[in-house]
C-alpha positions in Angstrom: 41.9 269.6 -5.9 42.1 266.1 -5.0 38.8 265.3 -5.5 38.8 266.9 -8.6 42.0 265.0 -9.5 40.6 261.4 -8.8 37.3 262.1 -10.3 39.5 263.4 -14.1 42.0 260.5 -13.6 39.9 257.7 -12.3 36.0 258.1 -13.1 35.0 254.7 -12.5 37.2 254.0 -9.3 35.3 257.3 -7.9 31.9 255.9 -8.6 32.8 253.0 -7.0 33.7 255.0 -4.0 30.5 257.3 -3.6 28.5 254.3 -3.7 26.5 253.3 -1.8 24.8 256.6 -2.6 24.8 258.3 1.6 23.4 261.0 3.1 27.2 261.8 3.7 28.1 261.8 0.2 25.2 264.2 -1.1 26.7 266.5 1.3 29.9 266.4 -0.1 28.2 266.0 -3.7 26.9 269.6 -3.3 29.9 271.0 -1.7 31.7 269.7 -4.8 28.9 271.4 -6.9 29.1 274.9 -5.3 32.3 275.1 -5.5 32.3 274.0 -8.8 30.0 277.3 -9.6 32.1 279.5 -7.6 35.2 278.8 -9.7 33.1 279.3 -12.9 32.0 282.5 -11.0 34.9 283.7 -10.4 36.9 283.1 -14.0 34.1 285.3 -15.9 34.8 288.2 -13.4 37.7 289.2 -15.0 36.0 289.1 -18.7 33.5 291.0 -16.9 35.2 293.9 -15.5 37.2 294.4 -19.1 34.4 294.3 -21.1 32.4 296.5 -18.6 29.6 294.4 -18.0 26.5 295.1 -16.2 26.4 293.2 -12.7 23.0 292.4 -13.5 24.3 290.2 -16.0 25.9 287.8 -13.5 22.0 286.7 -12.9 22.6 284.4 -15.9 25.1 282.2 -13.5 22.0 281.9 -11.1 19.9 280.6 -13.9 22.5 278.1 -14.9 22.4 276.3 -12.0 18.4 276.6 -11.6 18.3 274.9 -15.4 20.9 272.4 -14.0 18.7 271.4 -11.1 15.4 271.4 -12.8 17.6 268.6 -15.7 18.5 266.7 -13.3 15.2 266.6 -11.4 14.2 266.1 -14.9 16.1 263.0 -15.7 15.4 261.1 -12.5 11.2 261.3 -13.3 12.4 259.8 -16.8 14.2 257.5 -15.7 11.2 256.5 -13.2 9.0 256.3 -16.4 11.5 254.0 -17.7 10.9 251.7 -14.4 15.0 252.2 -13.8 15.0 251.9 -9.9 16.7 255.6 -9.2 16.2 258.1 -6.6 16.5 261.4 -6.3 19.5 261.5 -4.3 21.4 259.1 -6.4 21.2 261.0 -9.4 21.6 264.2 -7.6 25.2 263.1 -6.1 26.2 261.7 -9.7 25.8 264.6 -11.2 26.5 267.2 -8.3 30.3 265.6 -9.2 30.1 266.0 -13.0 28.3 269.4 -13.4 31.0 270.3 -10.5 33.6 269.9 -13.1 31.8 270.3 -16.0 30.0 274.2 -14.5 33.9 275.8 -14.6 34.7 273.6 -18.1 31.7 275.4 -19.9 33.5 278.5 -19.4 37.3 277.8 -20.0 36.0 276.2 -23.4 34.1 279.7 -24.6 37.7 281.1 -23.8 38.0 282.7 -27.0 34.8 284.4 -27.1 34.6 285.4 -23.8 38.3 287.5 -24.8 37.0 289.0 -28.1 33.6 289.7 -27.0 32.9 289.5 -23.3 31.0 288.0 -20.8 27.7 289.1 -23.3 28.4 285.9 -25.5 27.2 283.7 -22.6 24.5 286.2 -20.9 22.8 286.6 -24.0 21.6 283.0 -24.9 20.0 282.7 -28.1 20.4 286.7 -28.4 23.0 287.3 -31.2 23.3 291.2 -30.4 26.7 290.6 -29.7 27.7 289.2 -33.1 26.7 293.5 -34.4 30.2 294.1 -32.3 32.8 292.1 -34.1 33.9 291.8 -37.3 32.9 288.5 -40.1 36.1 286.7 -39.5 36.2 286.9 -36.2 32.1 285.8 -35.8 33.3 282.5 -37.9 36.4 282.2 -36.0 34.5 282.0 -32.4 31.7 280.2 -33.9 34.5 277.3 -35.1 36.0 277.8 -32.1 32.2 277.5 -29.8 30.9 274.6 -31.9 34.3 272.2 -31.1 33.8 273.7 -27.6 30.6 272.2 -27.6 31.8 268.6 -28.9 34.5 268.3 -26.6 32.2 269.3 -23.7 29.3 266.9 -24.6 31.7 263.9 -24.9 33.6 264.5 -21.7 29.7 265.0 -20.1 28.9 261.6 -21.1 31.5 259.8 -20.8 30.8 260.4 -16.9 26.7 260.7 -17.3 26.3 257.3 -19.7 29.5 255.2 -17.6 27.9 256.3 -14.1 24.5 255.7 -14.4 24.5 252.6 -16.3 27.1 251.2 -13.6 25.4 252.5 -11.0 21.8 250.8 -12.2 23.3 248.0 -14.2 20.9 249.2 -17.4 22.6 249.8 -20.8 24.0 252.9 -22.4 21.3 253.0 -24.6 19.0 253.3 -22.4 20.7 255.6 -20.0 20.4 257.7 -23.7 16.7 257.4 -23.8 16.5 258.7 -20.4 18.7 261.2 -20.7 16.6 262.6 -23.9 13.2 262.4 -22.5 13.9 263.8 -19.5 15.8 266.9 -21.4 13.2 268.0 -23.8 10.9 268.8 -21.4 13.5 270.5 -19.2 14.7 272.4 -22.5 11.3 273.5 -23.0 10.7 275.1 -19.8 14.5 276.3 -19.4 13.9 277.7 -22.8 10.7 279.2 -23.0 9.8 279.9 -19.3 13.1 280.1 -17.0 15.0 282.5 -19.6 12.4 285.0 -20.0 11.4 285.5 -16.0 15.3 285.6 -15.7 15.9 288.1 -18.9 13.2 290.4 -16.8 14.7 290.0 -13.7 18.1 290.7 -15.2 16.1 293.7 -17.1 14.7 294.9 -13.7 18.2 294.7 -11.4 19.9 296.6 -13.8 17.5 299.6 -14.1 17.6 299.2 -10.1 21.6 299.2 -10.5 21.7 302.6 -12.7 19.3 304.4 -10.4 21.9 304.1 -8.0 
């Protein structure tokens, strides 16, 4: 809670403190990452168990955090292309903090859908089965609702993303931009068109393993 505390209240003081960027403090970067998931984890359960959910379907938190790690690996060969003098580490403890507190905020914000329709809203990506479920109004109510989710979640994301890294490497927002766009299409593309089908299978697969039982 502290840490959590300084890092809402005081984002540039706490970059000041993680830096140098130690061995130390990717430990306690990933600490504050994991936990960060297992709070997320443990608000859907409740969504989960009301809307009687498959647990097969809690796969989809294991893909969130593989897609988070292959951005951020991502981001740190962009930023290499861009000759910006990062390393691995560096950007991994930066954003082990953010996507920390961002994993559990991506959840709270879809509040409203998650009540209405479930947990589905989230597992089912691109999939808009769920929309068959509900009602018009309440389809343009969520989607309302979702898309100023979304803003409010991508300017809180870079505020921390575009004011650490370009303190942290003394290079220009605009260029901390650029490197965060080239090294996100290509992640997209593989999130998108190669981790979300293996994990729609696997998901596929558990569950038929699941009902057998």
């Amino acid at each position: 809670m502290k840490t959590t505390a300084r890092l809402v209240t005081n984002r540039k003081e706490f970059l000041i403190e993680i830096t140098p960027f130690s061995n130390e403090q990717f430990k306690k970067s990933m600490k504050y990452f994991e936990v960060g998931i297992v709070v997320g984890f443990l608000f859907l359960v409740p969504f989960h168990v009301i809307h009687a959910e498959s647990p097969s379907k809690f796969i989809f938190v294991v893909r969130q955090v593989i897609g988070i790690l292959i951005y951020v690996y991502a981001i740190h060969i962009a930023f290499k292309i861009l000759r910006v003098n990062t390393s691995f580490k560096s950007i991994a403890i930066m954003m082990g903090y953010i996507w920390g507190l961002m994993f559990p905020l991506n959840f709270v914000l879809s509040l409203p859908a998650l009540i209405e329709i479930g947990p589905s809203f989230l597992f089912e990506g691109m999939n808009s089965n769920w929309a068959y479920s509900v009602d018009r109004e309440t389809i343009r109510i969520i989607l309302i609702v979702g898309i100023l989710g979304g803003i409010v979640f991508i300017i809180i994301w870079l505020r921390y993303v575009l004011t650490w890294i370009s303190a942290a490497y003394n290079i220009k927002k605009g260029k901390v931009i650029v490197g965060l766009l080239l090294g996100g299409l290509p992640s997209g593309l593989i999130i998108g068109f190669i981790l979300g089908p293996i994990f729609k299978t696997l998901e596929r697969l558990l569950g038929n393993w699941l009902l057998a039982f």
